[in-house]
C-alpha angles and dihedrals in degrees: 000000000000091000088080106050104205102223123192120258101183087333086299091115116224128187105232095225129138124239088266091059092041088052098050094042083057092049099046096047090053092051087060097044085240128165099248111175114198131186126172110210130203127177100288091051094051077054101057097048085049097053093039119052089197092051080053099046082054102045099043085048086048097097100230122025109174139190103269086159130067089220092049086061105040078059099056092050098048096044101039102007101233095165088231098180088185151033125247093229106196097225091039082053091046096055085035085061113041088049084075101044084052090056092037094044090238110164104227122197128202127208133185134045125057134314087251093062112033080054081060102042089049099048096044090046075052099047083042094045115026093193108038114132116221106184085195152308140237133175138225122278078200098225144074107292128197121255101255081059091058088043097059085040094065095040092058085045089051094038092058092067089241101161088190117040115205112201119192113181106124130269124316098013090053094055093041080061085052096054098042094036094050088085097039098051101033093201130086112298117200124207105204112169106202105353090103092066089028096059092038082051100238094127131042123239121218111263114261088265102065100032083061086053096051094244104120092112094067089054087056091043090053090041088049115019090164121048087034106042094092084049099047097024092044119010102046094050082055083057095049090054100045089044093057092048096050089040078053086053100264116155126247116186127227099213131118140175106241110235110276083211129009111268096222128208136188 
């Protein structure tokens, strides 16, 4: 889709669109019954396509990849002046999203996090969009799975009748699905972070503030010290500095090594 123009953040390939285009491309996709695999990066997912050639290979073959992160789109407009006045946030594209399946009747599945939450995710999407059609849910065993598992997990998906799959398990294992599911599903795939727990309520945003000013990040590392610190305190100084490099002309290539064997998660 040419449209798109796919431009290099660190070689991990993103398509400078807004949340309007995103949202069309989904819903298209899901008219024609069409594999459409969708990923919304932020910093730490640009990372772990940089420092693994096969996370690369996967992300830059996934067929939309958006700015999720401030930081992801200051970058596409300093570097190719795309002119992106505006994050994809992947919640805002979630609900986005799921506004127009409610208007199409497109029966929509999620898949990852607990039961909890995917019950309060659900009741309060119900309570948000009356008419909203979820074909079904399942949450995540949390591991590696075989691939007759991920085969009986996309025929249930398929068998629901879903027509957009949403897929919450954490960056990068949510994004690898993505990848490997794309051909089993044939139908978009969406790759949401933590919009799952974010929409049931189970886990605070950063207020609008901080989101504008690309710190977001420093809200979830105070929400979640523990499980974030190597991602904000690490991860995100490596992107400062090979973002100033590439902003200085320095070269990042594109190029990944596709997966000898599909990595598999549940």
């Amino acid at each position: 889709m040419s449209l798109r123009e796919k431009k290099s953040v660190l070689g991990v390939l993103v398509d400078p669109v807004n949340s309007q285009t995103a949202t069309d491309l989904v819903i298209e996709a899901a008219r024609q019954k069409r594999a459409f695999s969708v990923s919304a990066l932020a910093v730490h997912g640009v990372m772990s396509g940089v420092l693994d050639r096969e996370h690369r290979y996967r992300l830059n073959n996934l067929d939309l990849v958006v700015a999720d992160g401030q930081p992801v789109r200051w970058m596409l407009n300093m570097v190719h002046r795309v002119g992106l006045k505006e994050r994809v946030y992947g919640p805002s594209l979630t609900l986005a999203v799921l506004v127009r399946a409610e208007r199409e009747n497109l029966r929509v599945f999620f898949y990852g996090c607990s039961q909890i939450i995917l019950d309060s995710m659900c009741e309060n999407l119900r309570k948000r969009f009356p008419r909203i059609q979820i074909a079904g849910v399942k949450p995540s065993v949390f591991g590696r799975i075989s691939p007759e598992a991920a085969d009986e997990i996309a025929h249930d998906i398929r068998e629901s009748g879903a027509e957009i799959a949403f897929v919450a398990l954490g960056c990068p294992r949510q994004e690898a699905w993505a990848y490997e599911f794309r051909d089993r599903l044939k139908m978009p795939i969406l790759a949401v972070g933590a919009a799952f727990p974010f929409i049931a309520g189970t886990l605070r945003q950063a207020p609008q503030w901080m989101q504008d000013r690309g710190l977001e990040w420093l809200f979830r590392l105070c929400m979640e010290p523990r499980r974030l610190w190597h991602r904000y305190l690490v991860l995100s100084p490596i992107y400062v500095v090979l973002a100033s490099c590439q902003c200085l002309g320095f070269h990042f290539s594109i190029e990944g090594d596709q997966p000898l064997r599909e990595i598999l998660y549940g």
